[in-house]
C-alpha positions in Angstrom: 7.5 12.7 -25.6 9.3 12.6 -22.3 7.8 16.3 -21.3 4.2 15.6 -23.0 4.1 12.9 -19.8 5.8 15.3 -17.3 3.0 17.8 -18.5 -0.3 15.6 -18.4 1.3 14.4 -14.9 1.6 18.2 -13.6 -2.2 18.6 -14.9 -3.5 16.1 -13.0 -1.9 16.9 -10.2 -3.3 20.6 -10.3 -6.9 18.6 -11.4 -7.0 16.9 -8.1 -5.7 19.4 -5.5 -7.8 21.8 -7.0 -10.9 20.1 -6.1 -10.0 19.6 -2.4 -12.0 22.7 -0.4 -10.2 22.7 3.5 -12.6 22.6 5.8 -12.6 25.1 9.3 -11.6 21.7 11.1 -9.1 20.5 8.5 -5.2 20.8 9.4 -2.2 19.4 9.6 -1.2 17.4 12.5 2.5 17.5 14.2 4.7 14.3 13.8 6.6 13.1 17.5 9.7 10.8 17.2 8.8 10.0 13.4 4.7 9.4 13.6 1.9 11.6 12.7 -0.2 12.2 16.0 -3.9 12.6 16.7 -5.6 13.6 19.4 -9.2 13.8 19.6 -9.0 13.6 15.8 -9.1 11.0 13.1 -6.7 11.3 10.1 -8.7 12.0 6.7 -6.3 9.5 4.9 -7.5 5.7 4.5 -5.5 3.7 7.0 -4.9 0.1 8.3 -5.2 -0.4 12.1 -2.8 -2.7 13.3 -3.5 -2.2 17.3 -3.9 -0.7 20.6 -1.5 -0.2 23.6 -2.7 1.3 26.7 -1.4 3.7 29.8 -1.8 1.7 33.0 -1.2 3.0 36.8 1.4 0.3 37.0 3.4 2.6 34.9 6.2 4.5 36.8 6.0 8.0 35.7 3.8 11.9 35.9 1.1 11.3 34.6 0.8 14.4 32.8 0.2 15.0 28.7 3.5 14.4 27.9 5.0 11.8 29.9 1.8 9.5 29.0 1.9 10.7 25.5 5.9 9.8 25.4 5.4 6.4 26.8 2.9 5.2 24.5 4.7 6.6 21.6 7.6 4.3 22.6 5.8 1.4 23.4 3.7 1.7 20.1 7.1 1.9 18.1 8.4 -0.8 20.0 5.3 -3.4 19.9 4.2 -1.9 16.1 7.3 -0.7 14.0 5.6 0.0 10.9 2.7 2.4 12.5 3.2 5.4 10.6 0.9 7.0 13.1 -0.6 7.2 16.3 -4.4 8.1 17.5 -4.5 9.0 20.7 -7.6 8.4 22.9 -7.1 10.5 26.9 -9.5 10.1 29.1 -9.4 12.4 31.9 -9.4 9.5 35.2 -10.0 6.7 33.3 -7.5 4.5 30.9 -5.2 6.1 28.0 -5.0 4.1 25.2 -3.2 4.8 21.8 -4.2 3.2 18.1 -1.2 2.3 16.1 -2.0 3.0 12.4 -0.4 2.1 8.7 -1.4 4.7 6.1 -2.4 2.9 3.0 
């Protein structure tokens, strides 16, 4: 009985990866200090937003990609500790901001 269930399991499974066609803009995205990161992308998953923390000038620090992109990380873990992940939103001269997310 035990492996009839295992077995119908497996076939669904198979059923409903086996439907899923990748896209040429579908791929996986790299996780940074434990959450899944977008950047000028939207994850395909359903998800919960639980807030936004932005990159001001009164911030001590380079400026560049990865110094902002640190910072917010941190502050995003710190002010939302169940965000599973981050969408990030650079703007080139203008005001970072970040989206903490919960994946449902």
């Amino acid at each position: 009985m035990r492996n009839i269930i295992l077995f119908i399991i497996f076939l669904l499974l198979v059923s409903f990866t086996a439907n899923y066609e990748p896209r040429n803009s579908t791929a996986e995205v790299e996780q940074v200090q434990g959450c899944y990161i977008f950047i000028d992308s939207r994850p395909v998953k359903e998800y919960k937003y639980l807030g936004t923390c932005k990159y001001t000038i009164a911030w001590v620090g380079s400026g560049q990609y990865q110094d902002v992109r640190n910072r917010l990380i941190k502050r995003i873990k710190k002010e939302y500790p169940e965000a599973d992940g981050i969408i990030f939103h650079f703007h080139d001269g203008g005001e970072d901001r970040a989206d903490a997310i919960k994946f449902n």
